[in-house]
N, C-alpha and C positions, 0 to 999 in steps of 0.2 A: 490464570494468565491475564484476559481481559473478560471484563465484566461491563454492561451497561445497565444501568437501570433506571428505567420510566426518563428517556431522553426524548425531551422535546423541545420545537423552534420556531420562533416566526417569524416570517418576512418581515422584511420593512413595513409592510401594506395592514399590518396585523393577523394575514391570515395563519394558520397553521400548518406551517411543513413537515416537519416531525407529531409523532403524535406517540408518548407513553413508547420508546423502541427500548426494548429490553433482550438483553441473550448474551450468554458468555461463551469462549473462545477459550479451547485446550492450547497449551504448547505442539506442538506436530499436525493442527490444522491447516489447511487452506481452506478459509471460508470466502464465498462469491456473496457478492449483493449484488442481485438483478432486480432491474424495474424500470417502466416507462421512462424516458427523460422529462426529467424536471421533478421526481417527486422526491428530491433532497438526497441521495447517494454520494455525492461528493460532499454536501456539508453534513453528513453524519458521517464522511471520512474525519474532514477538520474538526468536528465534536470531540472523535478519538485524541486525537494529537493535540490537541488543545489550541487551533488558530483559529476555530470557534467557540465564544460561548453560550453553552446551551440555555438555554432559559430558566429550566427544569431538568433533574435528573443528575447521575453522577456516573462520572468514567471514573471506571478504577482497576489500574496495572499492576497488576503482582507477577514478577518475572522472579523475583531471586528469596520470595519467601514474607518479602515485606509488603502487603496491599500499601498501597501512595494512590489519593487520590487525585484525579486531574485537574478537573473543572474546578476553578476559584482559584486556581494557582497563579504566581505572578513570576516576575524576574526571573533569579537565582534558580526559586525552587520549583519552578514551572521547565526551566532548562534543562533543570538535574534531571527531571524524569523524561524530557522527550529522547535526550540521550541513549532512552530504552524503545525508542521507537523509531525505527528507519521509514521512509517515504519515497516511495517511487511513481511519481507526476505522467502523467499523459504525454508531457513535450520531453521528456528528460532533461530535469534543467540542469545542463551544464556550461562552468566559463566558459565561454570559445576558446580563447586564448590562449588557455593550459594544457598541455600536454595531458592524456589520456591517465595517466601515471598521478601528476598532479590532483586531476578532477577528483578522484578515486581518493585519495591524501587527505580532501577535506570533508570527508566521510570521520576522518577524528580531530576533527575542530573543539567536540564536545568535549572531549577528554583531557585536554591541553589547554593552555593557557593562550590566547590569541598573541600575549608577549611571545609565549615561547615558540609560538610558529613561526612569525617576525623574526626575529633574533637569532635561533636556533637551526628556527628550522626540522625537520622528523627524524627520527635516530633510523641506524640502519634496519633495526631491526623491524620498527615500524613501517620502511618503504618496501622489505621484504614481505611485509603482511600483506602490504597492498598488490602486491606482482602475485603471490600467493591468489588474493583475490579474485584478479585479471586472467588468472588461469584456469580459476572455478568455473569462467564465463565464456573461456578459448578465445581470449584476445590479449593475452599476454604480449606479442608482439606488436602489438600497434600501443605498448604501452609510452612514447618516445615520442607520437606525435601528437598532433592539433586538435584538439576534439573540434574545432569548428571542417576540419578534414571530413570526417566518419559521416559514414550513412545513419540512418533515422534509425536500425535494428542493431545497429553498432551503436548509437549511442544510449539504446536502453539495456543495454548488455556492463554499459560502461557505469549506468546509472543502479544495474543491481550488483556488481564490485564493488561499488561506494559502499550501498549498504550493507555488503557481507562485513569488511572492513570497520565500519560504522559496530558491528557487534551486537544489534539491540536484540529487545529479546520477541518484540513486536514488528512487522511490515507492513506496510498500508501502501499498495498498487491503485492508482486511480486511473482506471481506464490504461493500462499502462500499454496496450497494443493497438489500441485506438485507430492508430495512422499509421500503421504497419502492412503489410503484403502479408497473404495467408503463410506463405513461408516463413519471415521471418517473425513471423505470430507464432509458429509452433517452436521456434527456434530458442526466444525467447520466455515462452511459459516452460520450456524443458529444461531451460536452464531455473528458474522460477521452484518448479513442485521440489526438487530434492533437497531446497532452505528448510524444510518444515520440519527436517530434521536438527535443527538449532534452533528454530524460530516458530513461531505463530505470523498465518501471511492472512490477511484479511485485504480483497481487491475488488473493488468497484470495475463489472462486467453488464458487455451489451449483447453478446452472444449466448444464449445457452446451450450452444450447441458448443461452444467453446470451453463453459466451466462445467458440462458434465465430463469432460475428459480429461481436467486435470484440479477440478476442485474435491476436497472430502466430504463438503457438505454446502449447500445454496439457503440461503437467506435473502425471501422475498419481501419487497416491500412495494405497497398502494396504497395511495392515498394518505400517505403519509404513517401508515401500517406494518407492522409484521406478520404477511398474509401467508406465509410459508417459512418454513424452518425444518431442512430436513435433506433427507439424499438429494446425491446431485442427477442422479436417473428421473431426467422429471416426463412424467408424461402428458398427458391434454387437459387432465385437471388440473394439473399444478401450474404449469403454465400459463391456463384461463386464470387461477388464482390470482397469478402475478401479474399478469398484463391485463385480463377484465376486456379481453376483445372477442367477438364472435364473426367479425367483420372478416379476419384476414386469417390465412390457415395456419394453424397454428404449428403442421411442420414446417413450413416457410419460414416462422420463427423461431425454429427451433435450428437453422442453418445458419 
């Protein structure tokens, strides 16, 4: 499904933020990346998706039998394959403006022609998929109004409908509960774990008490490292592995 190998990055500054990350990703995982902030989780999300380029290393998608690889692609063919990979953002970015229904719609932007959304406009059968979607998430009724309306757990609900819709065969969650209420945090990952069944979800997490309850497997990184790779039952060692702290109690971080 998804493959990294020896991905590495540096700052601006030259120093090294990634260093050599290597691991592949079955279809029916949920894999977590935990680790201090700042030691590249979010830009070894955009490494995946290709809105960064890695320096070193190669991302490479096999969803439907064909490996395509990421890194060094441009335009057209850079499009073609993100198309296999939906994205769910911290803030959920959605138009204000559009109807809930709408936002969810240009989840198949990829697939259509920007004439024909213009023009045409979505066929029925296509705005059925989206409602279909909307249902997947239990907000099928609020498909009619304003997404600048909806609360902050409503609209990351609206933002993984897009990508059910959207159809890829890849997710990439960053931080997606971040500014959420512990409620509508569990609300949202339970809507979340039962994609894994059409998809591979790969999500940048700051809880680990959070992705041993709904991840298949945690993927540590320090220092720019792969310092763990393995269940999500972590205990003091794996933990110390990943954060490299003896200061603070480590079940404290693990809530």
């Amino acid at each position: 499904m998804l493959t990294l190998k020896n991905i590495s990055k540096k700052l601006p500054d030259g120093r090294l933020l990634l260093k050599d990350i290597s691991f592949h990703v079955q279809k029916g995982e949920f894999v977590g990346i935990l680790g201090e902030s700042g030691v590249g989780k979010t830009v070894l999300l955009r490494c995946i998706n290709g809105l960064t380029r890695p320096d070193r290393g190669e991302v490479i998608l096999d969803g439907d039998g064909i490996p395509q690889k990421i890194n060094g692609k441009k335009g057209k063919e850079l499009r073609t394959i993100r198309r296999k990979i939906g994205m769910i953002f911290q803030g959920s970015i959605l138009v204000k403006r559009l109807t809930v229904l709408e936002n969810v719609l240009t989840g198949g932007l990829g697939r259509i022609s920007t004439v024909r959304s213009l023009v045409y406009g979505f066929t029925d059968k296509e705005v059925d998929q989206a409602l279909r979607a909307l249902d997947q998430v239990g907000i099928r009724s609020l498909a009619h109004r304003r997404a600048e309306t909806l609360s902050g757990g409503e609209m990351q609900r609206v933002a993984i409908a897009r990508a059910i819709f959207q159809e890829p065969h890849l997710l990439l969650a960053d931080e997606p509960v971040s500014n959420l209420d512990p409620k509508n945090t569990e609300v949202v990952l339970d809507f979340l774990k039962p994609l894994t069944k059409q998809m591979a979800i790969v999500g940048v997490f700051h809880a680990p008490k959070l992705v041993s309850k709904y991840c298949t497997r945690i993927i540590g990184i320090r220092d720019g490292l792969v310092v763990y790779d393995g269940s999500p039952e972590l205990d003091d060692t794996a933990l110390n592995l990943i954060y490299g702290t003896k200061d603070r109690s480590l079940k404290e971080m693990a809530n």
